[in-house]
N, C-alpha and C positions, 0 to 999 in steps of 0.2 A: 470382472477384473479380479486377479488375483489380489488376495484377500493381505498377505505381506507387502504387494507393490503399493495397493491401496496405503495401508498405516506405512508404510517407510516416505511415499509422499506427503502425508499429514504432518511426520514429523519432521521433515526440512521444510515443509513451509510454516510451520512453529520456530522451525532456528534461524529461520533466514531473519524475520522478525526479532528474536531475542539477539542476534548477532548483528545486524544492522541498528536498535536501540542502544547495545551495550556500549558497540562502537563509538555511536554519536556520543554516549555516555563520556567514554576516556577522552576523549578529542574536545569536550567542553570544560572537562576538568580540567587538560591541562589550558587552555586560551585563559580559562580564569586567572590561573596561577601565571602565568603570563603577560597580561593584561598590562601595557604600559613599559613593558619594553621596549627599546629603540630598534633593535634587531627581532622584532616579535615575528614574521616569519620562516624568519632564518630558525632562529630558537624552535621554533614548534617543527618544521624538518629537520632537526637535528635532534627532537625529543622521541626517543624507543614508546613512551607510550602512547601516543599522539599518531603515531606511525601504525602502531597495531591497532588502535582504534580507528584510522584508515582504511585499512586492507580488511576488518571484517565487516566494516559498513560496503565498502565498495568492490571486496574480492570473495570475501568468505560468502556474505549472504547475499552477494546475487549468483554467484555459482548456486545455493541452495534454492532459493528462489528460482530457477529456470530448469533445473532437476527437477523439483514439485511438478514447476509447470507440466514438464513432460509426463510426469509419473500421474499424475492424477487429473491435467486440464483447468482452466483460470477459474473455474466455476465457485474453489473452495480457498484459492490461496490468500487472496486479502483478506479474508475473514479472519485464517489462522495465524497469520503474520501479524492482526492487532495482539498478540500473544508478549510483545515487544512491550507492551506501556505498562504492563506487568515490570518487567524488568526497570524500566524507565522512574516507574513510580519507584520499586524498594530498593534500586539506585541513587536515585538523586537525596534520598535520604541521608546516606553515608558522605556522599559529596556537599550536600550542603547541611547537613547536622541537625536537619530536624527529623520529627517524629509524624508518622504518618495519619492522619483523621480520621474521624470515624469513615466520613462519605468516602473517601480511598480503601479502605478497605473492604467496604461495601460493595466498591466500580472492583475492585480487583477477584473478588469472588463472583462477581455478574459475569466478569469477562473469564473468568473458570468455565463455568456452567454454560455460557454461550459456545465456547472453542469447542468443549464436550459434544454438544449438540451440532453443532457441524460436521465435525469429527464423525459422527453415527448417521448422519444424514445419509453417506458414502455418493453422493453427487459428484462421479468422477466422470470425466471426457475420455474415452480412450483415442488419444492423440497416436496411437501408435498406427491404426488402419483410418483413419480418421482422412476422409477425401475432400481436400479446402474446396476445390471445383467446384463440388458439391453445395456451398456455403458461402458461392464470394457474394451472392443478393444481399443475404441475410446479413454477412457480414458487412458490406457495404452501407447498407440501410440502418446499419445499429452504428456506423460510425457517424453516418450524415446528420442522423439526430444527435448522438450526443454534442458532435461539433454544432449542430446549430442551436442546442442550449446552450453549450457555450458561451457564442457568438452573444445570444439574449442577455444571458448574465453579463456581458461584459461591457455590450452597451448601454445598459440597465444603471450598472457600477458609476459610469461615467456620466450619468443623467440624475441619477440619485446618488448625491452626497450620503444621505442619514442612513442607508443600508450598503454603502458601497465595500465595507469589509464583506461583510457575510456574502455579497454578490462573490465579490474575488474570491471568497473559499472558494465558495462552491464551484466556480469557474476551474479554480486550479483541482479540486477534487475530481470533475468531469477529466481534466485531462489526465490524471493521474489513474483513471479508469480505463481512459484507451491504450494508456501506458500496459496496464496489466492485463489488456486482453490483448494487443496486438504481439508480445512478447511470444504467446502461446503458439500463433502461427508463424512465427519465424523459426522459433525451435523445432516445429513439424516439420519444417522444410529439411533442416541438419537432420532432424532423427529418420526421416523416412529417405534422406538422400533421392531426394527428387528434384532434379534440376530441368525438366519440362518446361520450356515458355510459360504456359501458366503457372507454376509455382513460382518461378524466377521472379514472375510479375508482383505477387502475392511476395516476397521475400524484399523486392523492392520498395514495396507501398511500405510495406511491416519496419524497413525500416528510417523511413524516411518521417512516416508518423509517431515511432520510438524517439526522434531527435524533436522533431518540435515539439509533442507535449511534454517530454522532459525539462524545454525551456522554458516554453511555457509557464508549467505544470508552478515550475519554483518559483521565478520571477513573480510572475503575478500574487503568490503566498504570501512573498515579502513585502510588496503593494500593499497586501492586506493588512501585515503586521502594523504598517505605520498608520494606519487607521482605524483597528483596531487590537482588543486583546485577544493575545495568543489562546489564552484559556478557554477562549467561544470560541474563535475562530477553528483550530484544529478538530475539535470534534464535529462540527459541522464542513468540513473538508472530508471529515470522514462517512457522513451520509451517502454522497455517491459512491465513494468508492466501495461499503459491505453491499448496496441493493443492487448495483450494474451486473456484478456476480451470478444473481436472479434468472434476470433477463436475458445474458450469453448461455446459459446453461437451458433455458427452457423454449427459448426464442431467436435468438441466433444458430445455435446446433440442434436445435430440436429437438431437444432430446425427453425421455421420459421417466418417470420418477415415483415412488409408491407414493400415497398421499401421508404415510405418516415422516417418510425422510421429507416431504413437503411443509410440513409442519415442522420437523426439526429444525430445518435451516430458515425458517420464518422466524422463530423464537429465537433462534441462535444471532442472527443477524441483527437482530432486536436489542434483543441484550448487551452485547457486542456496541453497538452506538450508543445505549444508556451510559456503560461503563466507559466510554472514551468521552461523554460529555463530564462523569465523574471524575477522571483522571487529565481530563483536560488541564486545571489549574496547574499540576505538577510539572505537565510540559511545557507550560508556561514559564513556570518556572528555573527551566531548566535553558532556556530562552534568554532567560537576563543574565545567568551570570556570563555571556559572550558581551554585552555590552559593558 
């Protein structure tokens, strides 16, 4: 792969993260500031910042986020997109007036050092000649299981009270992973302009599995919150979603890899969930001032 398309995907799938956090940023500043209004709806669509914090959660970065995908394949984008709790964390500082910990800045230079090492891994898909045809087993079979984890987690949750958050992360992080890999081959379909029976197929499935784990994906989160804290909860949401990445890139597309980018993105990914369990509290945090 060209060695520009390479790093111009790595860095929108860095801003789609830092623009989808910052977003959520403005958008919980203003609900705070809002908080107990009688027209509190109204007010927050009538608020300009509230409004751009909208459109770059939901316009700016996923337009960047689906760019990536195309430029470099799902293998490295959720990694680089945790690039966001960065922002999150030395955000919500100025919004809520405190001073950031030592263990925060610890998780924020882990998650440095991990993005790095991804970034150098260079575990790109080239989605450009890239034949789904070729891939629907593989990818079939990578959906079957993650849905039937799923499914375990969720009846798990529902049998065991004392772990039923952490069940529903993880449930919602499983789907938030089929979420960022089926995106991949929808977007193949528009860039290679292949409207074949069998793509159409593969364009159908891709998006019909885009709506439910997106429903999924949230609802169930929120299940989680009310049984437990945000602060555990989100980083172990985030367990599926850095290792799924793994396993599409070396087991679903097959693909192959020098053994030290094998090691980059092993440490990278590592690190990467160390530092979202350390930055966990902050988005916790960031969590209450909506209530």
């Amino acid at each position: 792969m060209d060695p520009m398309i390479y790093f111009l995907g790595v860095i929108l799938a860095i801003l789609s993260g830092i623009a989808n956090n910052f977003g959520t940023l403005l958008q919980k500043k203003v609900v705070n500031e809002h908080k107990g209004d009688e027209e509190f709806l109204k007010n927050l669509a009538r608020n300009k910042i509230w409004l751009f914090g909208l459109i770059l959660q939901l316009v700016i970065g996923a337009i960047f986020f689906m760019v990536a995908q195309l430029l470099i394949g799902p293998a490295l984008v959720p990694g680089l997109m945790a690039a966001g709790l960065i922002v999150l964390a030395l955000g919500s500082v100025k919004i809520l007036g405190e001073t950031l910990k030592r263990d925060e800045y610890i998780g924020i230079i882990i998650m440095v050092i991990g993005i790095l090492l991804l970034g150098f891994s260079e575990l790109s898909i080239p989605t450009e000649t890239l034949n789904l045809l070729d891939y629907v087993f593989t990818m079939s079979t990578f959906t079957v299981i993650l849905t039937l984890c799923a499914i375990m987690c969720k009846v798990a949750a529902n049998r065991i009270e004392r772990v039923k958050a952490l069940l529903l992360a993880i449930f919602s992080g499983l789907m938030i992973s089929l979420t960022n890999f089926w995106i991949s081959p929808l977007m193949t379909v528009f860039e290679q302009m292949n409207f074949t029976p069998g793509y159409i197929a593969i364009f159908i499935t891709a998006s019909v599995i885009l709506i439910l784990t997106n429903i999924f994906g949230i609802t169930e989160l929120q299940k989680a919150f009310t049984a437990g804290q945000a602060s555990n909860l989100i980083p172990v949401q985030q367990v599926p979603i850095q290792i799924t990445p793994i396993f599409i890139y070396f087991f679903v597309f097959l693909q192959t890899a020098h053994p030290i980018a094998f090691v980059f993105i092993s440490i990278g990914i590592a690190l990467i969930i160390i530092s979202s369990f350390l930055l966990g509290k902050r988005q916790a945090q960031m969590e209450e001032i909506q209530k």
